[in-house]
Backbone bond lengths (Angstrom), bond angles and torsions (degrees), N, CA, C in turn:
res aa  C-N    CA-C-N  psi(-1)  N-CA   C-N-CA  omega(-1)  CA-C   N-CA-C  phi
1 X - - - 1.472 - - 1.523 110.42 -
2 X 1.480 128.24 -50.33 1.017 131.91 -162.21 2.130 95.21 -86.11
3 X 0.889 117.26 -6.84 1.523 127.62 163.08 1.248 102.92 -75.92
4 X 1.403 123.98 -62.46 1.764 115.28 -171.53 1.188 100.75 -67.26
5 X 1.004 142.06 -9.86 2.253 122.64 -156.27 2.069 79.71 -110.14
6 X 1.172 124.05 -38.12 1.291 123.32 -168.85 2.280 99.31 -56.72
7 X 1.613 103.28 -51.08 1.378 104.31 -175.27 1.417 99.26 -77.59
8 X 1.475 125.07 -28.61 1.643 84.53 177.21 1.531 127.20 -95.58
9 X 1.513 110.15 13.36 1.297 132.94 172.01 2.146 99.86 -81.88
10 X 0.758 102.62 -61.62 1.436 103.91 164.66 1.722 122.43 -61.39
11 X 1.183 130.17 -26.08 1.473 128.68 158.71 1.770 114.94 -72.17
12 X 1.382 107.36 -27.89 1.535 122.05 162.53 1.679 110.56 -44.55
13 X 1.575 92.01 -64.91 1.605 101.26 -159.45 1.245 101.08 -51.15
14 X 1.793 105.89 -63.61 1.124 118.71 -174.31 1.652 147.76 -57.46
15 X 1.529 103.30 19.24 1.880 135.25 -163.18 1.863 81.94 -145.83
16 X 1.395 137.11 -36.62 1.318 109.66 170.09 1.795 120.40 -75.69
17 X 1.738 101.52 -14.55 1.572 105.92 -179.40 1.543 106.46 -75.44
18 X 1.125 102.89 -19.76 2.055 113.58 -172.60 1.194 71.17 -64.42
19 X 1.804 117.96 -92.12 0.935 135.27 -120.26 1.985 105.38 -46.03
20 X 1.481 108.60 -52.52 1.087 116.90 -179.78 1.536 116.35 -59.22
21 X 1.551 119.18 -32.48 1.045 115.18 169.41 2.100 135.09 -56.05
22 X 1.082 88.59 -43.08 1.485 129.93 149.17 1.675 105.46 -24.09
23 X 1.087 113.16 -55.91 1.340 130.19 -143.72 1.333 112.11 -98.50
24 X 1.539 100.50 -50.55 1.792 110.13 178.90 1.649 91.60 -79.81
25 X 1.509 128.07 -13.77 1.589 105.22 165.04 1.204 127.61 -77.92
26 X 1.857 108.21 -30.91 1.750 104.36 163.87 1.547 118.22 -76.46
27 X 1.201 127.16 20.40 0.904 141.15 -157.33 1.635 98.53 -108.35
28 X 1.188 107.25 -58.21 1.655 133.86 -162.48 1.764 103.04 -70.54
29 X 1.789 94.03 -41.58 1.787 96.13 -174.61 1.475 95.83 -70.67
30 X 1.491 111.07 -64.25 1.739 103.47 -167.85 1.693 92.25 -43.11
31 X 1.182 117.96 -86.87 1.571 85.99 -164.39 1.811 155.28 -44.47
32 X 1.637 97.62 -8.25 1.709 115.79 159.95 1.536 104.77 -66.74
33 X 1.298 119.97 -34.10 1.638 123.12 -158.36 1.300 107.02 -87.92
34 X 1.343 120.22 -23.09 1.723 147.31 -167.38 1.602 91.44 -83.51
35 X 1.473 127.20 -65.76 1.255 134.38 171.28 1.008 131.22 -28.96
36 X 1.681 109.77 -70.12 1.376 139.43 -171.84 1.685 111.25 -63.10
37 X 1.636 97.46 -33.91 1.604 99.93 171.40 1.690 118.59 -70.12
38 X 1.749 96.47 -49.03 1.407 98.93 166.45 1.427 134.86 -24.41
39 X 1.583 90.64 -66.50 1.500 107.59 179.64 1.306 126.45 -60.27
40 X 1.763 115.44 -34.61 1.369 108.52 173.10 1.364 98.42 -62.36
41 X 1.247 128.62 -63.13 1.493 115.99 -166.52 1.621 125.16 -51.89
42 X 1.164 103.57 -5.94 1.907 109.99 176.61 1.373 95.94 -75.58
43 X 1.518 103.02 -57.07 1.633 110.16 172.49 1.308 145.49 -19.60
44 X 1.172 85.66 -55.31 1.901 126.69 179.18 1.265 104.81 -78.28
45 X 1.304 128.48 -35.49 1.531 129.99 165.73 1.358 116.89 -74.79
46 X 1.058 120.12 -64.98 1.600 125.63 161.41 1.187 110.02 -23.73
47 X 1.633 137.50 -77.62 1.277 134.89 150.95 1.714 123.34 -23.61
48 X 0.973 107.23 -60.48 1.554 106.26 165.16 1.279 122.66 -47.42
49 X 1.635 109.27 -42.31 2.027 97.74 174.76 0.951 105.12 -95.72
50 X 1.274 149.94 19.44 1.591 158.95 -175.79 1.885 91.55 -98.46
51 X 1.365 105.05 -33.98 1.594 96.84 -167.79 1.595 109.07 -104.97
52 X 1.416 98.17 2.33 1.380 109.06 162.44 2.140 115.09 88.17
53 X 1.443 81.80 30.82 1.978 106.93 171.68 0.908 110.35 -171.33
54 X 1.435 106.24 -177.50 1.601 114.38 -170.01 1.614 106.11 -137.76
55 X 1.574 91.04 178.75 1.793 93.94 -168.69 1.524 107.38 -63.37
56 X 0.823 134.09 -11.03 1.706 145.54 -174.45 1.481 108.29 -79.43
57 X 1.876 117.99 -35.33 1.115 107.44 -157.32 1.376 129.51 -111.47
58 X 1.779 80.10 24.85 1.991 94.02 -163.54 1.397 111.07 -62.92
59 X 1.225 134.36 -26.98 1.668 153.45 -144.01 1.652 89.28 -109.47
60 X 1.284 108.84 -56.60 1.808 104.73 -179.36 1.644 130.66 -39.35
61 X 1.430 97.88 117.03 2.169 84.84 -172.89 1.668 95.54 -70.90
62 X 1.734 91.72 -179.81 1.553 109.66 -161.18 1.404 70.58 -105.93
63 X 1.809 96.68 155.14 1.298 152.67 171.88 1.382 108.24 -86.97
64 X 1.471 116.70 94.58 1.990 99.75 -174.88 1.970 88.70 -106.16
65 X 1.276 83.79 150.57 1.766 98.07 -177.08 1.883 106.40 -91.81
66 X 0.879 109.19 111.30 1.771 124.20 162.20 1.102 118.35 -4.58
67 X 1.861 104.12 -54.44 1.349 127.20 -145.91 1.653 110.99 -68.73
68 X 1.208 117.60 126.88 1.715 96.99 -173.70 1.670 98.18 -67.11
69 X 1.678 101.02 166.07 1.269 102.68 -177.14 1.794 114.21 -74.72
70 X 1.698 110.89 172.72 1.026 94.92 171.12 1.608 120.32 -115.26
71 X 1.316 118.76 -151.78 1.769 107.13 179.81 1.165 107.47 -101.09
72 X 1.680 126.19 95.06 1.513 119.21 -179.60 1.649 112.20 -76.92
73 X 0.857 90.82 -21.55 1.555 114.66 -160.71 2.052 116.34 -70.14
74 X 1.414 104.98 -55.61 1.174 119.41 174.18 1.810 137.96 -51.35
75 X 0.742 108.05 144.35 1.530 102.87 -148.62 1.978 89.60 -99.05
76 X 1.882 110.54 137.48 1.038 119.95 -158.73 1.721 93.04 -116.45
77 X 1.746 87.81 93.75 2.041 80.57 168.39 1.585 124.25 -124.74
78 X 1.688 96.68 86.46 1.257 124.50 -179.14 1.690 108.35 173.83
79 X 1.362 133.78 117.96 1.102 130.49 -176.75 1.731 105.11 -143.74
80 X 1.133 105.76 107.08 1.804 100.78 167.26 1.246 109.72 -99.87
81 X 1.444 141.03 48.29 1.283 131.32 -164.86 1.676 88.22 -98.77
82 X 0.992 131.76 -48.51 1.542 129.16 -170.22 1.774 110.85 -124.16
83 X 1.275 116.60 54.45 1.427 145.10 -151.19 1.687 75.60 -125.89
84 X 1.295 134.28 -25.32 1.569 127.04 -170.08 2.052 110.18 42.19
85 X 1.582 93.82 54.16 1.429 113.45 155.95 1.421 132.41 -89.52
86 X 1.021 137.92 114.90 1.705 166.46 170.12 1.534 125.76 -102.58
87 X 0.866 102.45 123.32 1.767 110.23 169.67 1.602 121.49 -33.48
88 X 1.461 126.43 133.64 1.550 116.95 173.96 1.250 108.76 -169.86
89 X 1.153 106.80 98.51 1.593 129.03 -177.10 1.469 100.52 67.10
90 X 1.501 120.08 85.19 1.626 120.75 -179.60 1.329 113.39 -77.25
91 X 1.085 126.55 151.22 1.921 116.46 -172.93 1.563 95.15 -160.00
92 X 1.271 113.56 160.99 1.373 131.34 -164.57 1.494 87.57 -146.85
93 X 1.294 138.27 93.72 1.605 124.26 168.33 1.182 118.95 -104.58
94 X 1.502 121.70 18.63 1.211 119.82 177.91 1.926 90.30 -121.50
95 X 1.612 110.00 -177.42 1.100 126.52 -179.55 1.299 111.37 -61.32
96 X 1.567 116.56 -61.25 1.575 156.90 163.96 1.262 115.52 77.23
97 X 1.516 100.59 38.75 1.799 102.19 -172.71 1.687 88.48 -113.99
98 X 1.431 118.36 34.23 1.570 117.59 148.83 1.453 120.81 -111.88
99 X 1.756 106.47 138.83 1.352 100.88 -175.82 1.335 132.78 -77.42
100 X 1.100 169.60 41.84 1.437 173.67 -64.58 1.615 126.44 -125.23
101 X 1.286 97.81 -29.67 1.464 129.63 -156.85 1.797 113.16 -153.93
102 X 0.907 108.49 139.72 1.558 137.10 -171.53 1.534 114.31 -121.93
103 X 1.518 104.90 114.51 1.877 100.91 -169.21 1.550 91.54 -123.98
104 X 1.438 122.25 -166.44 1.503 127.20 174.42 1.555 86.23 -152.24
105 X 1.549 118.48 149.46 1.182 137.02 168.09 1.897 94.77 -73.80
106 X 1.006 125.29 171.16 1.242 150.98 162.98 1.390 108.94 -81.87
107 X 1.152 108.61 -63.99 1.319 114.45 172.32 1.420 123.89 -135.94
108 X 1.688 99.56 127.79 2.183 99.61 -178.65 1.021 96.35 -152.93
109 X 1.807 117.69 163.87 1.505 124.41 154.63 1.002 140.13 -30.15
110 X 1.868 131.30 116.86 1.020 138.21 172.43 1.406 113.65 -14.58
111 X 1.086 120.99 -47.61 1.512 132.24 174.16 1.042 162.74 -42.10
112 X 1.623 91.76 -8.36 1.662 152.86 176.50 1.554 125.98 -139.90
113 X 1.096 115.94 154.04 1.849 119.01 159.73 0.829 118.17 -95.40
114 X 1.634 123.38 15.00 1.589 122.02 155.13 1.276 113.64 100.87
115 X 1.665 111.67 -28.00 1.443 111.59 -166.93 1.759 121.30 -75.22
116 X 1.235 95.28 161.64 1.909 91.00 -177.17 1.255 108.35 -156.15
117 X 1.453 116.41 152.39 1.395 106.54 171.68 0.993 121.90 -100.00
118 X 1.689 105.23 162.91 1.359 141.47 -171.86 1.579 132.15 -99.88
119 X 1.063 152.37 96.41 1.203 158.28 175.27 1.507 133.65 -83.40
120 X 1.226 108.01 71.68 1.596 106.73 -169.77 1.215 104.02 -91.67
121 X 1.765 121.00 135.47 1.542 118.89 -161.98 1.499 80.25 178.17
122 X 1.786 96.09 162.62 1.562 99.55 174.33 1.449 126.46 -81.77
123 X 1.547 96.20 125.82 1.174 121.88 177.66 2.199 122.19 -136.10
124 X 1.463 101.62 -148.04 1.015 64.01 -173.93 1.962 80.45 -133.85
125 X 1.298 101.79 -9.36 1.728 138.78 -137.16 1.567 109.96 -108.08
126 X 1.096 131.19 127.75 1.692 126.00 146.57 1.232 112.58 -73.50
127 X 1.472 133.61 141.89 1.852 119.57 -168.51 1.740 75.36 -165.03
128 X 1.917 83.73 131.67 1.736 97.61 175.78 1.463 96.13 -123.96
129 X 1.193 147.56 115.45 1.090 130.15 126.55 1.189 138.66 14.32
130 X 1.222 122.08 115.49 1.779 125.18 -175.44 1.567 107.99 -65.69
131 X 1.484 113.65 -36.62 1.763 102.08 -177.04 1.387 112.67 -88.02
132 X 1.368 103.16 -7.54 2.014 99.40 162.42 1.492 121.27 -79.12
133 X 1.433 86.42 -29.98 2.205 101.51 -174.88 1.871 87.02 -70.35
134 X 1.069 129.17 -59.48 1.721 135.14 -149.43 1.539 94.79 -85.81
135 X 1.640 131.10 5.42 1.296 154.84 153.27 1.249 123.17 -50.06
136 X 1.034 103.93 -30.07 1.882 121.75 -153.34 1.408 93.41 -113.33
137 X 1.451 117.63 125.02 1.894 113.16 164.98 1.159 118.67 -49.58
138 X 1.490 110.46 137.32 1.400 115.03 -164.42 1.690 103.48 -50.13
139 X 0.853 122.60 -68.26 1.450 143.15 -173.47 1.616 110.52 -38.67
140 X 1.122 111.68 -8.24 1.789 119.88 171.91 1.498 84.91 -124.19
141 X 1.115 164.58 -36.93 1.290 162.00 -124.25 1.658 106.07 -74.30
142 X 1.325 122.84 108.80 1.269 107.15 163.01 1.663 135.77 -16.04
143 X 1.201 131.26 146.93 1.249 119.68 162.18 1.558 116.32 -64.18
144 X 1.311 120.86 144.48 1.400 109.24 158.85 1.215 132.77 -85.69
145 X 1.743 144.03 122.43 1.634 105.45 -168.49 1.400 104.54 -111.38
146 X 1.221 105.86 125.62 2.166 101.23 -161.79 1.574 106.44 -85.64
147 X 1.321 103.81 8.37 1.562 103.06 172.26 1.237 102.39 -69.38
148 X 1.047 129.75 18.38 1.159 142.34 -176.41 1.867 141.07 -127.87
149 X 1.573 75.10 -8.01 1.278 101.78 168.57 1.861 127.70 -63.69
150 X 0.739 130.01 135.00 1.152 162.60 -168.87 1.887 115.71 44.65
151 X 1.645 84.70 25.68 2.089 81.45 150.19 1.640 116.03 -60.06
152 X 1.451 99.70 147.81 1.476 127.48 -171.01 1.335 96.36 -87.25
153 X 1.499 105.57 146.37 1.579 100.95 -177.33 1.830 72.96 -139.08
154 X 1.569 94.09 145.89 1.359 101.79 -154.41 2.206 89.67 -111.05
155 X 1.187 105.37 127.57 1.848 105.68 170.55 0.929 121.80 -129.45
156 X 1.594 104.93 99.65 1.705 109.59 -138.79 1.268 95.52 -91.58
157 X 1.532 133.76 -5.52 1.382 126.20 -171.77 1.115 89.08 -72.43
158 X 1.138 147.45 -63.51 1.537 150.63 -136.11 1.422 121.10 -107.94
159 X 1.790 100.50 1.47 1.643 119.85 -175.40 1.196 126.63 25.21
160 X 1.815 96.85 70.43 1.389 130.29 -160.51 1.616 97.29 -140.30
161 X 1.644 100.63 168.85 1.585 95.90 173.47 1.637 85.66 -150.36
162 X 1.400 119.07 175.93 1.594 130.41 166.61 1.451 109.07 -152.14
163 X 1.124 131.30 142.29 1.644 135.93 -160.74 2.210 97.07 -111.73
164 X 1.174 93.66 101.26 1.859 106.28 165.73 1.549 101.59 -38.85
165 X 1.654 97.36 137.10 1.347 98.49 -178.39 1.840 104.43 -91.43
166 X 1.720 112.05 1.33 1.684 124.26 170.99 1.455 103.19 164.45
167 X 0.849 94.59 -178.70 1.591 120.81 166.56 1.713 125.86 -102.35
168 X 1.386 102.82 135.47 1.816 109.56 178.33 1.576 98.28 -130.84
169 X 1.362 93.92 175.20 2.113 109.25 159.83 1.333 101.01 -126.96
170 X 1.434 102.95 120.41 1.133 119.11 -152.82 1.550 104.32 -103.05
171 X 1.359 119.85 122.97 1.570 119.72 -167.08 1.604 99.09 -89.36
172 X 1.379 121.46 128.88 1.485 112.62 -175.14 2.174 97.92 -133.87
173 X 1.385 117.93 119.91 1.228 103.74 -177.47 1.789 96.33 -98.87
174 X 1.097 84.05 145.67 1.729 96.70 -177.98 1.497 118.82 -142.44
175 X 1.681 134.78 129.13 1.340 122.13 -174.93 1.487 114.39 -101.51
176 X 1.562 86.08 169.93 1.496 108.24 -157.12 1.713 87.23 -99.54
177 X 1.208 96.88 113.49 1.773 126.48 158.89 1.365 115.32 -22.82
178 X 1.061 119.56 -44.51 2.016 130.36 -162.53 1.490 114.58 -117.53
179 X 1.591 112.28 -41.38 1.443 97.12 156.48 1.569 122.16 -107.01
180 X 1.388 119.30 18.46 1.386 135.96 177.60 1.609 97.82 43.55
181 X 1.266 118.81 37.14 1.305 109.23 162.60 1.463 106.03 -107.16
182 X 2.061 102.35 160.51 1.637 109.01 158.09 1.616 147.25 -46.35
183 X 1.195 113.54 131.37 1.167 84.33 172.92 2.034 101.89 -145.87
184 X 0.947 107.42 -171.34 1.592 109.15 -167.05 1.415 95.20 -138.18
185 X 1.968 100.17 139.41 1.865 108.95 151.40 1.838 91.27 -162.26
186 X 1.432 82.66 155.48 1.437 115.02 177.16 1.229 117.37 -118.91
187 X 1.765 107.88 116.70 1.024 139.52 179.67 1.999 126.98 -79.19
188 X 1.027 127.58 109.38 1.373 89.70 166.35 1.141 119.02 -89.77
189 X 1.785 99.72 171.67 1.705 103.99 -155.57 1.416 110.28 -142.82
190 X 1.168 129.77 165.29 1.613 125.24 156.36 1.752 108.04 -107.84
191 X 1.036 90.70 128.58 1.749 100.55 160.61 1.507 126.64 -75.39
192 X 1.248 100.42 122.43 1.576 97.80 -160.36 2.053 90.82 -138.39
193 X 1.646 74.61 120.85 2.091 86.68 -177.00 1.699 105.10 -50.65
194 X 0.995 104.57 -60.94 1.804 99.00 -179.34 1.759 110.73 -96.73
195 X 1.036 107.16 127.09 1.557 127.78 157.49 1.336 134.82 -170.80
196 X 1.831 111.32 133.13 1.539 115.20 -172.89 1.087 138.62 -5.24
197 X 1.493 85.52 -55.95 1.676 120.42 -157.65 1.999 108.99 -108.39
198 X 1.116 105.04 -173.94 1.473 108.55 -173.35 1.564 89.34 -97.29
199 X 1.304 117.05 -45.50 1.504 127.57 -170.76 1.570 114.49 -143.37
200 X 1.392 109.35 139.94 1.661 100.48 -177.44 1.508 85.89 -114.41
201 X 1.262 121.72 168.34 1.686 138.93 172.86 1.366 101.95 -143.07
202 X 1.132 114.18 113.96 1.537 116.18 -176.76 1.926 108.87 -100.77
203 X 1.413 113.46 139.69 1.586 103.03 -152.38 1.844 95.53 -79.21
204 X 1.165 100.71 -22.64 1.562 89.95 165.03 1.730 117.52 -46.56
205 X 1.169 108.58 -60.79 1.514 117.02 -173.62 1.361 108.95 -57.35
206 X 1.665 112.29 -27.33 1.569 103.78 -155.29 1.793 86.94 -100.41
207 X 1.392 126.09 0.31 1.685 119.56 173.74 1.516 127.09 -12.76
208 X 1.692 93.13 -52.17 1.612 110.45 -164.56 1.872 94.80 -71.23
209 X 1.446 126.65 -10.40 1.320 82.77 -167.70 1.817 91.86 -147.46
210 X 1.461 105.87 3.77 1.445 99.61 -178.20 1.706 105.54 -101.24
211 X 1.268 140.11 148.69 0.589 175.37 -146.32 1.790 143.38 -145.81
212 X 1.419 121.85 -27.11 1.314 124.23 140.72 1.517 105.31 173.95
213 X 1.872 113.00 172.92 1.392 99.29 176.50 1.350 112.47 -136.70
214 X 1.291 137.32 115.46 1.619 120.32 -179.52 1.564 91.26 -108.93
215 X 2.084 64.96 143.15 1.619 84.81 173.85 1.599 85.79 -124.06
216 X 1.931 93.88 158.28 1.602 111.17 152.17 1.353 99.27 145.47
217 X 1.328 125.64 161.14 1.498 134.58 -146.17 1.612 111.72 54.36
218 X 1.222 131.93 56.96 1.055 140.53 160.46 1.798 100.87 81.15
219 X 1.207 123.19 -27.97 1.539 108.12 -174.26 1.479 106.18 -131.13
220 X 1.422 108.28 -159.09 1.742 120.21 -176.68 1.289 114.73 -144.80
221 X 1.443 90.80 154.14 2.033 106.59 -166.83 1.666 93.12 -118.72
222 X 1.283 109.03 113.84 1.246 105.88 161.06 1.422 114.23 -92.69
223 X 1.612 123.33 149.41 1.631 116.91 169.58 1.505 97.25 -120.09
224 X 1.323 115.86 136.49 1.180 134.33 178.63 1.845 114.58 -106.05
225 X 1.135 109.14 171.45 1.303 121.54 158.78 1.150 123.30 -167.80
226 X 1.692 96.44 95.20 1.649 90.53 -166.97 1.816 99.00 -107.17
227 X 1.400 110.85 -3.61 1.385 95.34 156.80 1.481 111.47 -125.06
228 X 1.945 124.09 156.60 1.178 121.20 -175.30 1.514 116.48 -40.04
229 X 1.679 118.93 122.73 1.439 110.39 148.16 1.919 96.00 93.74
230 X 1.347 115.82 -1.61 1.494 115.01 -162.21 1.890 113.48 -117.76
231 X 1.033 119.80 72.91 1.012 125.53 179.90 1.681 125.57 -43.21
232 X 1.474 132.40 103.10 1.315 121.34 -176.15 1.273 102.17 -111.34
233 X 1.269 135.36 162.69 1.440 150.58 -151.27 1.442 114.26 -134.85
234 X 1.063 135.72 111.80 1.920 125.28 -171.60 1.010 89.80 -136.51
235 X 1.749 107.45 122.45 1.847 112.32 160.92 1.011 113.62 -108.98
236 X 1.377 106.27 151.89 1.453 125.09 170.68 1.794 110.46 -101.49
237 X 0.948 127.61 132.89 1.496 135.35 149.29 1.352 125.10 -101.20
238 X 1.714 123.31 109.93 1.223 142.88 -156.51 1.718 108.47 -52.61
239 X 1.852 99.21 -31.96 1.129 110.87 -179.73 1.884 128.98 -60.26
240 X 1.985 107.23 -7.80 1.374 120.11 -163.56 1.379 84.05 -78.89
């Protein structure tokens, strides 16, 4: 007796060790299957912000921006941003309410083609206009630097002066005459609330990189050199 109750006490144990065994194996798959799902879906997200959305946003329309595009592309040969340029004795000695020159913002309101005029004449000064600077979407908008604020800009034709509301570097795209392609330079400038022009360039300032101007047949060829040894060409037609 005490022989039979011992084996079926041991056939007990041994159908509760299955049983449990059993168990921590469905146990083990649901959790590989729990994983494996996980992970594809990390996957699938990862991929999704790699392509620049998410699983949420397949159905969502695109957002197109107004703004015309700008020139990422074009190659910028002229930069005074770290040229460590400052104002010193600013002068306007001409009238400068003639246009000479033709620039394009980089970036402006749909609302326009960007373009503005230019006035290169003797001076001494770069000078942008406040409603061309407040022209530009804020969000591309030059910095202003007001350490710069209320230099005198001296207009000796008219023996007048006007005080810059700061200083910027002023991105101006302008084309090349011979291969009628773009090109980019940055000027620094003073902002000045009233002026003629969109932009004055005074040939003092522009020394380092201008080089001569013919005029005749109604317009003008400027030659530049704003890199060593590299002659660039900008026309004007009297007719703009």
């Amino acid at each position: 007796m005490l022989i039979y109750c011992r084996q079926k006490m041991f056939r007990l144990m041994l159908r509760l060790l299955l049983i449990e065994r059993c168990y921590n194996v469905s146990l083990k798959r649901l959790f590989l299957a729990k994983t494996q799902s996980s992970s594809s879906m990390f996957r699938k997200e990862e991929r999704d912000r790699g392509l620049g959305h998410s699983s949420s946003d397949h159905h969502l329309p695109t957002t197109m921006s107004t703004e015309p595009p700008a020139y990422p592309d074009i190659p910028t040969l002229y930069d005074e941003t770290h040229r460590g340029k400052w104002p010193f004795q600013p002068e306007v000695a001409t009238v400068g309410n003639s246009a000479n020159m033709l620039g394009y913002l980089e970036h402006h309101a749909s609302t326009t083609d960007g373009s503005f005029a230019i006035c290169m004449a003797g001076g001494s000064e770069n000078l942008v206009s406040q409603a061309l600077y407040e022209s530009i979407p804020e969000v591309h908008r030059p910095p202003l630097n007001t350490e710069h604020a209320g230099v005198e800009v001296s207009f000796s034709i008219f023996g007048s002066s006007q005080k810059a509301i700061g200083s910027i570097i002023m991105p101006i795209i302008l084309t090349d005459a011979e291969g009628n392609t773009q090109f980019r330079i940055k000027l620094f400038a003073l902002v000045m609330p009233e002026l003629l022009m969109g932009m004055f360039i005074g040939y003092e300032s522009a020394g380092e990189y201008w080089r001569s101007a013919l005029h005749g047949g109604g317009k003008v060829v400027y030659e530049f050199e704003f890199k060593p040894g590299q002659i660039t060409k900008v026309e004007y037609c009297r007719s703009h």
